[in-house]
DSSP file (Angstrom, degrees, kcal/mol; ACC not computed):
  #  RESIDUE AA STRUCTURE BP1 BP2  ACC     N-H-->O    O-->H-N    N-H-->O    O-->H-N    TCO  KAPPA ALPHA  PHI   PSI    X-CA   Y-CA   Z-CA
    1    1 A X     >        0   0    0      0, 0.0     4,-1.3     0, 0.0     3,-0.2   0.000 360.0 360.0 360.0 -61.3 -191.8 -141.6  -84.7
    2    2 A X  H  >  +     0   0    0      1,-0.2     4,-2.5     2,-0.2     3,-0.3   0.869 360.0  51.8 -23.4 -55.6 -189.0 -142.2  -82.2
    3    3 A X  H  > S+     0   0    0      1,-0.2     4,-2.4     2,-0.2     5,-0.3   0.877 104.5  49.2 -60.1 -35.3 -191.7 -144.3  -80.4
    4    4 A X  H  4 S+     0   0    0     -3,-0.2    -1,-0.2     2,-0.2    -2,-0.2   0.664 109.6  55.2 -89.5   2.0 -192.6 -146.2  -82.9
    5    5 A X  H >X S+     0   0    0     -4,-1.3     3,-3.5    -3,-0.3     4,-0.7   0.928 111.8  44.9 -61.9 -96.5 -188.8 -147.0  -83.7
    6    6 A X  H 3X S+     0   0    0     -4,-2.5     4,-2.0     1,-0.3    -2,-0.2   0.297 101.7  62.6 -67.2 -23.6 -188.3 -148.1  -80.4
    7    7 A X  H 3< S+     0   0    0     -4,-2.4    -1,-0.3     2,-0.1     4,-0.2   0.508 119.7  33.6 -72.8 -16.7 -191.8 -150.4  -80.3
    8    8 A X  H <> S+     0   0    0     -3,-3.5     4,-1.9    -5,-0.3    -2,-0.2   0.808 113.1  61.5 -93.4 -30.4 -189.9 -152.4  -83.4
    9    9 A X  H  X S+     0   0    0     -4,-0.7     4,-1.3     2,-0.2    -2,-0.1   0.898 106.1  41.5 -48.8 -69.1 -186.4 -152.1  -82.2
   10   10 A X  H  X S+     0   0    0     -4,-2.0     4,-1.8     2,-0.2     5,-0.3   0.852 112.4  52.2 -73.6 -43.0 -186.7 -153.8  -79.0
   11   11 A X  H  > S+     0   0    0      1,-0.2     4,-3.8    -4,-0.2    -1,-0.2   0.982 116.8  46.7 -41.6 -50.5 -189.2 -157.1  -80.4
   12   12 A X  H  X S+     0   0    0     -4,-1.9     4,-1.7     1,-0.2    -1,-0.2   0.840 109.4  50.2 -70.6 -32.6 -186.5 -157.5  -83.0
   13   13 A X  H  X S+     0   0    0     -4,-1.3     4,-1.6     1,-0.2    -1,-0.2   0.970 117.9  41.7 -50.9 -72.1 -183.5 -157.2  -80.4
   14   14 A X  H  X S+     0   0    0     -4,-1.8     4,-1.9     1,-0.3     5,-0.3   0.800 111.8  52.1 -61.3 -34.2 -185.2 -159.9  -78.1
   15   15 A X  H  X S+     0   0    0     -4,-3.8     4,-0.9    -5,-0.3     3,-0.5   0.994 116.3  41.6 -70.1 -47.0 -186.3 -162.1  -81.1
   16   16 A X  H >X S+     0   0    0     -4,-1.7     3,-4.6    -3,-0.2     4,-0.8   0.952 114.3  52.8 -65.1 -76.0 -182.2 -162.1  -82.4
   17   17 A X  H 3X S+     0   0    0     -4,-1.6     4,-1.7     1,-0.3    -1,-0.2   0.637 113.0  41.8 -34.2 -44.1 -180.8 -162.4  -78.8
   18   18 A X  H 3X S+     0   0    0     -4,-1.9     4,-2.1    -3,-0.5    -1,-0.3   0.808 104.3  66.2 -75.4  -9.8 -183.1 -165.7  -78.1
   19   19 A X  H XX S+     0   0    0     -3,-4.6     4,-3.5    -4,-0.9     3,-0.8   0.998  99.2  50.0 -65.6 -52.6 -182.2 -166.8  -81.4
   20   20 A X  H 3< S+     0   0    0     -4,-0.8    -1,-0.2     1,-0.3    -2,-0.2   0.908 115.9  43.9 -49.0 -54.7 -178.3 -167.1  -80.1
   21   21 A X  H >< S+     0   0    0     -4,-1.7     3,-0.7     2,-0.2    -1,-0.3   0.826 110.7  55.0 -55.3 -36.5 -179.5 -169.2  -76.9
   22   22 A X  H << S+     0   0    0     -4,-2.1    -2,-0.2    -3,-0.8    -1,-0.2   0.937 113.6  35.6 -35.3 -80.2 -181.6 -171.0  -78.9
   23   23 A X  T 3< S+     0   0    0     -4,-3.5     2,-0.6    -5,-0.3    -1,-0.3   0.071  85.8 117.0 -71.2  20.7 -178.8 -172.2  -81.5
   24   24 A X    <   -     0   0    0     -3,-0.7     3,-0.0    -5,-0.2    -4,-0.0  -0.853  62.8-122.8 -98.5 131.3 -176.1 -172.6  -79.3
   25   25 A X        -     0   0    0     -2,-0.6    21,-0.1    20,-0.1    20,-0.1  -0.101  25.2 -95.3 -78.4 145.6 -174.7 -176.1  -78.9
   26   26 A X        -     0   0    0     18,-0.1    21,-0.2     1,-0.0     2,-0.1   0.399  36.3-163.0 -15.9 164.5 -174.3 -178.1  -76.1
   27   27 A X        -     0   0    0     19,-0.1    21,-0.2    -3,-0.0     2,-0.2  -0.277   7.0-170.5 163.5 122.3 -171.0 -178.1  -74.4
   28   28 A X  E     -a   48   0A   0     19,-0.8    21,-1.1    -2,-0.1     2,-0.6  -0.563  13.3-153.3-114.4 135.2 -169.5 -180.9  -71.6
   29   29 A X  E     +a   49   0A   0     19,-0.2    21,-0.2    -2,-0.2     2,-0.2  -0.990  25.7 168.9-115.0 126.4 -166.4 -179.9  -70.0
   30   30 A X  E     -a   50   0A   0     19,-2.0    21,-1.6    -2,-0.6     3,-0.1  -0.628  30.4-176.5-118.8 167.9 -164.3 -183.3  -68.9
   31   31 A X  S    S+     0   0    0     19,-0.2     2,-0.3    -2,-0.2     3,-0.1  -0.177  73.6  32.8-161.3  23.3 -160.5 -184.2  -67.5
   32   32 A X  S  > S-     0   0    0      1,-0.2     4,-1.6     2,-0.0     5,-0.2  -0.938  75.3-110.9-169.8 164.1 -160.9 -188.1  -67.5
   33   33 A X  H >> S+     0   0    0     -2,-0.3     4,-2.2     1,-0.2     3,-0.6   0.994 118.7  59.3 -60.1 -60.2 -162.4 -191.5  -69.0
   34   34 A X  H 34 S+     0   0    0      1,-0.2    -1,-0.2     2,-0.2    -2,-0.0   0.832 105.5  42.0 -17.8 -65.3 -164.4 -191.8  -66.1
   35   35 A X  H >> S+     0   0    0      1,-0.2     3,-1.8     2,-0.2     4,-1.1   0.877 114.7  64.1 -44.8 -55.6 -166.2 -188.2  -66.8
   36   36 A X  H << S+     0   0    0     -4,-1.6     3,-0.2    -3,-0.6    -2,-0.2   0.922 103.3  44.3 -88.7 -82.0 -166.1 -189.9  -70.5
   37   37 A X  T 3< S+     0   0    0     -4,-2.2    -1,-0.4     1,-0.3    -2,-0.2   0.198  99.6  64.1 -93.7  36.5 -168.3 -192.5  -69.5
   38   38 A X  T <4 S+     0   0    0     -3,-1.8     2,-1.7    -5,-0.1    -1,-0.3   0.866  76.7  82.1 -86.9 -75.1 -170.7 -191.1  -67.7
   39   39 A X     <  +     0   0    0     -4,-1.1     3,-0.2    -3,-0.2    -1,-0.1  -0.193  51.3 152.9 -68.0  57.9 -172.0 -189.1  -70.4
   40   40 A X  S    S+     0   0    0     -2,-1.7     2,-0.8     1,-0.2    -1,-0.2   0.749  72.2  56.6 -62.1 -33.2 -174.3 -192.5  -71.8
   41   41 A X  S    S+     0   0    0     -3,-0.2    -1,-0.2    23,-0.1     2,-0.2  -0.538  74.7 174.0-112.5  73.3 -177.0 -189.9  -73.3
   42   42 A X        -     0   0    0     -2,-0.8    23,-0.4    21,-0.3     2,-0.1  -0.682  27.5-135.6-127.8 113.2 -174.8 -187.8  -75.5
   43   43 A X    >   -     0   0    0     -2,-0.2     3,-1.2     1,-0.1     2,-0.3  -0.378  22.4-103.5 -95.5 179.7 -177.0 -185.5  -77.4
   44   44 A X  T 3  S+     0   0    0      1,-0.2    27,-0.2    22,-0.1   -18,-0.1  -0.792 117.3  29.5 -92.5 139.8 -176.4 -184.9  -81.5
   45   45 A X  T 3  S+     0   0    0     25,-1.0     2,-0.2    -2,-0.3    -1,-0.2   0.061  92.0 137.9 133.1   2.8 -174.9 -181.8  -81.7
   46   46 A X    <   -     0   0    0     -3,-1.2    27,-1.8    24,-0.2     2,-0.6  -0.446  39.0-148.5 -88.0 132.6 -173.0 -181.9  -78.1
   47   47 A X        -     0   0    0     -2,-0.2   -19,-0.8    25,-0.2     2,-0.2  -0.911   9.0-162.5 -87.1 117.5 -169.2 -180.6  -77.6
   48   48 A X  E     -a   28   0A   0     -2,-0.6    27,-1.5    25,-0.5     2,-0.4  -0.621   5.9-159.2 -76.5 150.9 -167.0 -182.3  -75.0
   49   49 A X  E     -ab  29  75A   0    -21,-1.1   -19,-2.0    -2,-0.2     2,-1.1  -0.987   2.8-148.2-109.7 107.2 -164.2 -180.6  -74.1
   50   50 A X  E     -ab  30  76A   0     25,-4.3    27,-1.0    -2,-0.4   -19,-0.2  -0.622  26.6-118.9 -69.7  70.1 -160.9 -182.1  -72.4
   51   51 A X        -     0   0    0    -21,-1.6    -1,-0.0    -2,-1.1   -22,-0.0   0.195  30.3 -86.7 -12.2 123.6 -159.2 -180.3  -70.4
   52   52 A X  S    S+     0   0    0     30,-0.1     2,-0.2    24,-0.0    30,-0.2  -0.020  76.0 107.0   4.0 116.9 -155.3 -179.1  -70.7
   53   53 A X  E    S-e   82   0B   0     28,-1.8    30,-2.7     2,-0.1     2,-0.4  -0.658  73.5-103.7 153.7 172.3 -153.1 -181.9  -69.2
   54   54 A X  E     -e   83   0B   0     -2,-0.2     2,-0.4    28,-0.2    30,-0.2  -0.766  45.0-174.9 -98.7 146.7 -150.9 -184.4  -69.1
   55   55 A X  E     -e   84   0B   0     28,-3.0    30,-2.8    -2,-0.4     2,-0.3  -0.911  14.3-145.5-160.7 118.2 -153.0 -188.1  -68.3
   56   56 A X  E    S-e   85   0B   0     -2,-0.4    30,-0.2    28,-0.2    28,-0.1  -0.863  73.9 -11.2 -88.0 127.7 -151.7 -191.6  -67.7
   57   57 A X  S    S+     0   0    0     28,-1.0     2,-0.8    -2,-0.3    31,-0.2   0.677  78.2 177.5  49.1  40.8 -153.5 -195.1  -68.9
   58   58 A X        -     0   0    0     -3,-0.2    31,-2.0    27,-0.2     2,-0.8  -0.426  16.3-159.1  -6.8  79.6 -156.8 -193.1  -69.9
   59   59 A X  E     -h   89   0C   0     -2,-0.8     2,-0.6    29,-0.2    31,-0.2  -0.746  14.3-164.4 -95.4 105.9 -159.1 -195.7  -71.4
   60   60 A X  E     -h   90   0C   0     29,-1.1    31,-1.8    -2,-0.8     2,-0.3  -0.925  11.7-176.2-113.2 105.8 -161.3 -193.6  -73.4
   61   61 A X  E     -h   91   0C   0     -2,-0.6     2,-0.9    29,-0.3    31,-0.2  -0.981   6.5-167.3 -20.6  61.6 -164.5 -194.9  -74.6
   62   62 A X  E     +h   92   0C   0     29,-1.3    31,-1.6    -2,-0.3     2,-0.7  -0.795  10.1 172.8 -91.0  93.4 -166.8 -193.0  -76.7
   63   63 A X  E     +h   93   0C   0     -2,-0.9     2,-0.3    29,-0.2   -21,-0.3  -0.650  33.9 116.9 -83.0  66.3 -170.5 -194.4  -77.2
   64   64 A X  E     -h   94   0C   0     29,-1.3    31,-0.6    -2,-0.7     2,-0.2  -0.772  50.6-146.4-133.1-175.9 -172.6 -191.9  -79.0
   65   65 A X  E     +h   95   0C   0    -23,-0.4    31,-0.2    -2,-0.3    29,-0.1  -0.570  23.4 167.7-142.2  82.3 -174.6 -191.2  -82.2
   66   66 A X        -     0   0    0     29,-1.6     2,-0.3    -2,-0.2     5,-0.3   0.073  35.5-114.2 -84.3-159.7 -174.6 -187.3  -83.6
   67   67 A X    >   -     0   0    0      3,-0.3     3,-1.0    29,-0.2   -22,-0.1  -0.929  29.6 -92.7-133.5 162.1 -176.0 -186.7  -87.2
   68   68 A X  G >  S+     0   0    0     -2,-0.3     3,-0.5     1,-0.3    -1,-0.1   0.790 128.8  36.6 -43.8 -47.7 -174.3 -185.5  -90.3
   69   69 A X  G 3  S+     0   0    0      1,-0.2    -1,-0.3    -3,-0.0    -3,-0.0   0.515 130.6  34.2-104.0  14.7 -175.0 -181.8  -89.9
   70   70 A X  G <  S-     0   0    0     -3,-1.0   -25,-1.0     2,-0.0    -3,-0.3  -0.151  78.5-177.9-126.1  70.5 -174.5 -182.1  -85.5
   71   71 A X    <   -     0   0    0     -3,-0.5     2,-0.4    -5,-0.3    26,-0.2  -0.062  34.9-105.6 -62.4 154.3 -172.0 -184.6  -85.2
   72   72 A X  E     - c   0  97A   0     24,-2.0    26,-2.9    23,-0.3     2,-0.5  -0.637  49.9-164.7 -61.3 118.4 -170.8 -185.6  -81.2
   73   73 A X  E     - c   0  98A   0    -27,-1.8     2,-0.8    -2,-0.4   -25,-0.5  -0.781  22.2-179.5-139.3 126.6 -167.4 -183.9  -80.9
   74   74 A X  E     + c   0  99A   0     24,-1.4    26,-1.6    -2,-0.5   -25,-0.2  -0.819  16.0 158.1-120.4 102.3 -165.1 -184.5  -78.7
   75   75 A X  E     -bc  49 100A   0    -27,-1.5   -25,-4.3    -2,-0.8    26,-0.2  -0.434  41.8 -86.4-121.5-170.1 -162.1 -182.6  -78.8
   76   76 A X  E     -b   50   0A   0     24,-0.9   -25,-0.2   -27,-0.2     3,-0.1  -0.546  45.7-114.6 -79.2 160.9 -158.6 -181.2  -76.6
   77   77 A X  S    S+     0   0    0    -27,-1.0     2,-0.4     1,-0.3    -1,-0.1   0.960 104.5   9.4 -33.5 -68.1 -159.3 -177.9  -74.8
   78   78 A X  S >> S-     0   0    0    -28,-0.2     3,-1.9    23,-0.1     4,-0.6  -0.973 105.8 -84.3-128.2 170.4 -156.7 -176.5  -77.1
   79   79 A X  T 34 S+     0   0    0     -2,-0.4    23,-0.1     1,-0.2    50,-0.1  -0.110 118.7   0.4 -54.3 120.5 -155.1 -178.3  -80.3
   80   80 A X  T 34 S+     0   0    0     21,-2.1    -1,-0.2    48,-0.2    22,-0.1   0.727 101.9 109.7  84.2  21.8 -152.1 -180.5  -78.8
   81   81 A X  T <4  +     0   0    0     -3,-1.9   -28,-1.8    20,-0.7     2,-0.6   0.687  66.1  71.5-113.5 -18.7 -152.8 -179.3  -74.9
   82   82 A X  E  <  -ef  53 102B   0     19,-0.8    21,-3.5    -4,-0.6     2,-0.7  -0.867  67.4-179.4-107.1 129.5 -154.2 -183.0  -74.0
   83   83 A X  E     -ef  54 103B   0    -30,-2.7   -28,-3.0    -2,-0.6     2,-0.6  -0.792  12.8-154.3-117.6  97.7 -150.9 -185.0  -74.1
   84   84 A X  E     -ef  55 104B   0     19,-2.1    21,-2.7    -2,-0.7     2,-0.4  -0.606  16.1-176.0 -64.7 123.1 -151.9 -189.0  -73.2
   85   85 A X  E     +e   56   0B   0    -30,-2.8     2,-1.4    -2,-0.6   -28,-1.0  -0.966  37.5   6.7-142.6 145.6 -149.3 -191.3  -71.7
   86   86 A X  S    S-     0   0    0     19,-0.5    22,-0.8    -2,-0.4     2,-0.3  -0.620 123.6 -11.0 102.6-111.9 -148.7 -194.9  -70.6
   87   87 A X  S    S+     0   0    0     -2,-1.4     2,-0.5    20,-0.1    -2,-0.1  -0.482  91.0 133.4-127.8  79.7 -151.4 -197.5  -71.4
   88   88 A X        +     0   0    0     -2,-0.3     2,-0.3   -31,-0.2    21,-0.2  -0.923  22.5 164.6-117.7 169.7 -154.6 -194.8  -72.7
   89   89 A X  E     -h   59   0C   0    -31,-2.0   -29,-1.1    -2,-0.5     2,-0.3  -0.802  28.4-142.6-151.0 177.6 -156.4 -195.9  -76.2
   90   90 A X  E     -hi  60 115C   0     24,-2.0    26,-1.7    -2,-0.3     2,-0.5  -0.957   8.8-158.7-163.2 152.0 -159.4 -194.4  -77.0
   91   91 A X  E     -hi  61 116C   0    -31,-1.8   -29,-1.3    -2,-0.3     2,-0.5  -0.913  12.3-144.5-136.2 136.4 -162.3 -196.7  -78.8
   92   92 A X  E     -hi  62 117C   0     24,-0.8    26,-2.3    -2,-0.5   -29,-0.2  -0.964  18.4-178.7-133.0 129.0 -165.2 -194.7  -81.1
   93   93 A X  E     +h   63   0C   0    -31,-1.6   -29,-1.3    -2,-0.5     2,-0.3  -0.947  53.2  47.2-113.9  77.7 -168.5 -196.7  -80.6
   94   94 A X  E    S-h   64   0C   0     -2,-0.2    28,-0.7   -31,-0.2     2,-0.3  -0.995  77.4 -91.4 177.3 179.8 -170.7 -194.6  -82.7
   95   95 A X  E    S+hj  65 122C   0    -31,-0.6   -29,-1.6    -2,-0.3   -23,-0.3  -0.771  94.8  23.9 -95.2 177.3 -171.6 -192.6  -86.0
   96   96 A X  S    S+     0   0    0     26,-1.2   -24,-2.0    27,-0.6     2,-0.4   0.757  79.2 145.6  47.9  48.3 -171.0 -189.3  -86.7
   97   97 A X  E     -c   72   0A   0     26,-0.2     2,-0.6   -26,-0.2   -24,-0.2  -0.872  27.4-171.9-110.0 143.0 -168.1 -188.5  -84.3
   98   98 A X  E     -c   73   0A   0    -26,-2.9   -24,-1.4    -2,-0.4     2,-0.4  -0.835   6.6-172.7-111.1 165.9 -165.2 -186.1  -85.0
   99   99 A X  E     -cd  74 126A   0     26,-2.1    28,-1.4    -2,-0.6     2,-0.4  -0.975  18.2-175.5-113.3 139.9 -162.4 -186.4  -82.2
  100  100 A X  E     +cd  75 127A   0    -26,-1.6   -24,-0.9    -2,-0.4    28,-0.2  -0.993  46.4  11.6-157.8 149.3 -159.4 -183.4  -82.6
  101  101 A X  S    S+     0   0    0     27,-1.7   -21,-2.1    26,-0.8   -19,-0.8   0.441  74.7 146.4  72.5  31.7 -156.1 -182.1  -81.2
  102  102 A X  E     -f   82   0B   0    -22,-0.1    28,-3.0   -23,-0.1     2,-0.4  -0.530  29.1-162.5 -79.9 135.4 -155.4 -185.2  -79.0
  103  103 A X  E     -fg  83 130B   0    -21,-3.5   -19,-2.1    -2,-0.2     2,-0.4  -0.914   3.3-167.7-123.4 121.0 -151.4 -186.4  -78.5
  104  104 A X  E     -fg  84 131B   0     26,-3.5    28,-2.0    -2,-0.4     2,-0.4  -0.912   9.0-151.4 -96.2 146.3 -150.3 -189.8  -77.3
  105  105 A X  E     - g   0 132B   0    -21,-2.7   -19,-0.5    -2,-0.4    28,-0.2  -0.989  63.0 -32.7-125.0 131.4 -146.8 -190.4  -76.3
  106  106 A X        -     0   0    0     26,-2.5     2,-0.1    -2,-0.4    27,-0.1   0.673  68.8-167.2  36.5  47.9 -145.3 -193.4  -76.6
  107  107 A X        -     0   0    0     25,-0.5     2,-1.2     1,-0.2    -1,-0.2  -0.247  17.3-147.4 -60.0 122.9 -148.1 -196.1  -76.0
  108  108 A X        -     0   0    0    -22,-0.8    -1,-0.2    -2,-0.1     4,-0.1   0.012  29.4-129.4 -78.4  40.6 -147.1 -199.5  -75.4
  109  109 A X        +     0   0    0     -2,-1.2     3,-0.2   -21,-0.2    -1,-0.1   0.662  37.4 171.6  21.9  65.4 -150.1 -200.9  -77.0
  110  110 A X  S    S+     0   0    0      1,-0.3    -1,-0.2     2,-0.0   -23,-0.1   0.961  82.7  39.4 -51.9 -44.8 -151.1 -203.3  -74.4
  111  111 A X  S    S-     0   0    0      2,-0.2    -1,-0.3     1,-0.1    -2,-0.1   0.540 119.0-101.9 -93.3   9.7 -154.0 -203.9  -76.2
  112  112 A X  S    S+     0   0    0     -3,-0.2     2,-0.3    -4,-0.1    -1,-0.1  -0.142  93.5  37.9 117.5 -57.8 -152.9 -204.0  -79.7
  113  113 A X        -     0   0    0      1,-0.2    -2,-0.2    23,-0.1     3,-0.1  -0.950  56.0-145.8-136.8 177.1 -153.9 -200.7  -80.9
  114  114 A X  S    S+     0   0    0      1,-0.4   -24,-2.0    -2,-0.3     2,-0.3   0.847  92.9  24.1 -59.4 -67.7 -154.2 -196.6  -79.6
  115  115 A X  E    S+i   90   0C   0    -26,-0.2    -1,-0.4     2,-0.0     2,-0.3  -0.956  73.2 178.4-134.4 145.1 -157.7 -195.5  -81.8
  116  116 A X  E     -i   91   0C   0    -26,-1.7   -24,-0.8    -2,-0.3     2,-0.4  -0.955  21.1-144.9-132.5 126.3 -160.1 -197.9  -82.7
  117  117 A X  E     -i   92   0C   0     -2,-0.3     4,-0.3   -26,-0.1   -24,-0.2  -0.816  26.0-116.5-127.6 139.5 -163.0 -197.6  -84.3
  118  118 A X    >   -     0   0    0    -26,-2.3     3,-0.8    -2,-0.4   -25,-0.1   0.571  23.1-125.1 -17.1 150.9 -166.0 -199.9  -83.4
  119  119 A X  T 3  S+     0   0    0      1,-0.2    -1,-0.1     3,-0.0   -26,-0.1   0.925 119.5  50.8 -72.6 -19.9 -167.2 -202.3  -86.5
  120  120 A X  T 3  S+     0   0    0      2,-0.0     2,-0.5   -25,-0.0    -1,-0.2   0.235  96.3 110.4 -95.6  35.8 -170.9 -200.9  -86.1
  121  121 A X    <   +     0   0    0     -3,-0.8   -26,-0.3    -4,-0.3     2,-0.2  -0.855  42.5 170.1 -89.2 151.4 -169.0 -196.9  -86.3
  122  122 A X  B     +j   95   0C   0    -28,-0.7   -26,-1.2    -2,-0.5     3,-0.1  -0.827  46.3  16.7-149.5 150.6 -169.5 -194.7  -89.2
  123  123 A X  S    S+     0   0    0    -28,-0.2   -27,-0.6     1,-0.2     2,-0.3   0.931  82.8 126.3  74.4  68.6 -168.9 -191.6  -90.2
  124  124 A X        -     0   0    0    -28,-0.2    -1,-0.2   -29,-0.2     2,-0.2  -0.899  36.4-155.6-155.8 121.3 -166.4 -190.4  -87.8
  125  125 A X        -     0   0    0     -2,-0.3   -26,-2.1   -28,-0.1     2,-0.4  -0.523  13.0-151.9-119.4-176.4 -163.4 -189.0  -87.9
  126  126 A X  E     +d   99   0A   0    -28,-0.2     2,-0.3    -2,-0.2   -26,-0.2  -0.983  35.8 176.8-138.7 134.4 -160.2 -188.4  -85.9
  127  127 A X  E     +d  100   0A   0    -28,-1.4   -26,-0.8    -2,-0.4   -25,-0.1  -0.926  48.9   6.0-171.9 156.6 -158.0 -185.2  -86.6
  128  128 A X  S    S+     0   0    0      1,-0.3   -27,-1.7    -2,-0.3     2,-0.3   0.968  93.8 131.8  60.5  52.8 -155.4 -182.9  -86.1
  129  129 A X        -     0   0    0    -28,-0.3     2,-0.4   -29,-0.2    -1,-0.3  -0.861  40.8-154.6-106.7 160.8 -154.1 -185.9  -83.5
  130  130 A X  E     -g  103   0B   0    -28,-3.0   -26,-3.5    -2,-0.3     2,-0.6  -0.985  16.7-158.9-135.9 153.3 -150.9 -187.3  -83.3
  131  131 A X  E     -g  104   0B   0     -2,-0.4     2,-0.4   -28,-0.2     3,-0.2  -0.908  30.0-179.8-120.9 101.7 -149.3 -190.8  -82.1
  132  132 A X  E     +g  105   0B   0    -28,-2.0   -26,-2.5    -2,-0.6   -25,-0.5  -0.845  54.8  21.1-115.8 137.1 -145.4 -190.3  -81.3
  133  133 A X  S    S+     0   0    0     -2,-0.4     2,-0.6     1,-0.2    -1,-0.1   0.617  94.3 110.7  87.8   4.4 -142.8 -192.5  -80.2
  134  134 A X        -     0   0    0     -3,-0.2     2,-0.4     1,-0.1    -1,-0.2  -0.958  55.7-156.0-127.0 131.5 -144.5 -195.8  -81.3
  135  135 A X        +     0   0    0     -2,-0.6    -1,-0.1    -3,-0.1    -3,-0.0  -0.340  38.9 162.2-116.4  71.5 -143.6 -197.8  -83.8
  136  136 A X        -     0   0    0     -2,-0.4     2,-0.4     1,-0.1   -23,-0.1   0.102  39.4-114.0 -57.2 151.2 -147.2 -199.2  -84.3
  137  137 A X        -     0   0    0      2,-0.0     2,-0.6    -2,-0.0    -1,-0.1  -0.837  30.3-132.3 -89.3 129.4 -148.6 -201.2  -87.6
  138  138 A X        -     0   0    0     -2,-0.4   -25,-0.0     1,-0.1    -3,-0.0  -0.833  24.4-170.9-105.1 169.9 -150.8 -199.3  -88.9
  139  139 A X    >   +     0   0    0     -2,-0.6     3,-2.2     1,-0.1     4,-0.5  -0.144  20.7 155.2-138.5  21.6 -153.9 -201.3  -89.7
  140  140 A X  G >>  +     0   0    0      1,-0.3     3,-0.9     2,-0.2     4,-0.7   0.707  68.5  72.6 -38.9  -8.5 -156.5 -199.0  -92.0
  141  141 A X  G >4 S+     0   0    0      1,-0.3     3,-0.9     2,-0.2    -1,-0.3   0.947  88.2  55.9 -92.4 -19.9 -158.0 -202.1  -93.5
  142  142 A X  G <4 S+     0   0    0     -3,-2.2    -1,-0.3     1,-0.2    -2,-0.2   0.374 112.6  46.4 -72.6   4.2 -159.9 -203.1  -90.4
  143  143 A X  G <4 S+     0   0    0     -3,-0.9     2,-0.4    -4,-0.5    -1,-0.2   0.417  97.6  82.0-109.2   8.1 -161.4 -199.9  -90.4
  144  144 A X    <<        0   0    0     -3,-0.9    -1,-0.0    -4,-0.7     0, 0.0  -0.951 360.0 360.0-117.9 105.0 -162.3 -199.6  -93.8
  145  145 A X              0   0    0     -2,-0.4    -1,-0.1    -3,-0.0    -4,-0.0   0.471 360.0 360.0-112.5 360.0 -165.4 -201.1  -95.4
């Protein structure tokens, strides 16, 4: 009996265990735009990660396409731990991208605005960021169709 426990036991162990490798999503670890825009073939479901730090005139670029249930997301290591400064922006080219826990401080809006998104984006959001120390217009209707 014992044996024939152990001849079910173990299949079932090995089927749940690949299952976890199986399902687990992508995940990119970055600490610049550069890294950023390398990554042209961004698969749906893929997490970037930012690294922890302070980063001056960042131009952050993100050109992908995820799907409603694996959206591209590209968030801070932890919420509020990548702190932007100087001339960074960041520009969403894409659908189905979330961004989170990003801080700029004080951008002088060379170009007009901080986060953009693209006309052909949709379904993508930006949260749990903040934009401090600027007293930007904000401009929801050009992003709004």
């Amino acid at each position: 009996m014992r044996r024939l426990l152990l001849l079910l036991v173990v299949p079932l162990f090995s089927l749940f265990s690949g299952y976890s490798v199986l399902s687990a999503k992508e995940s990119i670890t970055i600490s610049s735009a550069k890294e950023l825009s390398k990554l042209s073939t961004v698969k749906a479901g893929t997490e970037i990660v930012w690294r922890n730090g302070e980063y001056a005139n960042e131009r952050l670029v993100i050109t992908a396409s995820g799907t409603a249930a694996k959206p591209i997301i590209l968030r801070a290591e932890s919420d509020g731990g990548v702190r932007f400064t100087g001339n960074s922006y960041l520009r969403i080219k894409g659908s189905n991208i979330v961004v989170r826990g990003f801080v700029w401080n004080n951008p002088p809006l060379e170009k007009g605005v901080v986060v953009s998104f693209d006309k052909i984006s949709s379904h993508s959001l930006l949260e749990e960021c903040v934009i401090k120390g600027n007293k930007s217009e904000m401009r929801p209707e050009n992003n709004i169709k």
